[in-house]
N, C-alpha and C positions, 0 to 999 in steps of 0.2 A: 625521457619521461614526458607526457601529456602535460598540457598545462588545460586542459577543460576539464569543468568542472561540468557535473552531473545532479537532477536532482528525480526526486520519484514521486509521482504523482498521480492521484486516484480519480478515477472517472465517474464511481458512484453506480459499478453495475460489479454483481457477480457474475464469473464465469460461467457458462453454460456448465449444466452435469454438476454442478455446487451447490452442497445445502447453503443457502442464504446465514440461517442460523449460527453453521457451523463455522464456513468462512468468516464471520463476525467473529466470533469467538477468537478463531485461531488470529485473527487482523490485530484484537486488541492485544494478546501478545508478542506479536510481532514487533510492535510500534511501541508496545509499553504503558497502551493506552486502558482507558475504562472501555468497555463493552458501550456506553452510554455514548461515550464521546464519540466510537466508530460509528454508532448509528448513526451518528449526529452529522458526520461527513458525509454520510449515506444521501442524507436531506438536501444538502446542496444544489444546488442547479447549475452549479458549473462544478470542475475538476478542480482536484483539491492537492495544493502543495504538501506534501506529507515528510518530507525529506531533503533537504538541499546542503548545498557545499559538498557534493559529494565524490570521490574518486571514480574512474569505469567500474575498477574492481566493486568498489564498495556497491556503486548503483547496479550490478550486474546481481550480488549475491542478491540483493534486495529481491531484485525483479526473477530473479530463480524461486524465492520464497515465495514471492505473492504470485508466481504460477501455478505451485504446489497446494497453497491453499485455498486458491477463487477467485 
């Protein structure tokens, strides 16, 4: 078993071919967040820790997700 840990982190740009809006949308389910508060990480000027302590597995599924959505 691994002993690193993982954590996932947001850049503050949607993926090319992604409504903005919608990726929003689907992010603040993801995270479990407000719509309000995604935007809010949106504003940032740097990358934004969104996720930490995490397993490969668990930062893997993550990062499968938020390909899926933008």
């Amino acid at each position: 078993m691994s002993d690193k840990i993982y954590k996932v982190v947001l850049f503050g740009k949607i993926a090319d071919g992604f409504d903005p809006a919608e990726a929003k949308e689907k992010l603040a389910l993801v995270f479990d967040k407000s719509e309000k508060k995604i935007e809010k990480l949106f504003k940032k000027p740097r990358p934004v820790v969104v996720r930490k302590h995490l397993t490969q597995e668990m930062a893997q599924r993550y990062k499968t997700g938020l390909d899926k959505v933008g």
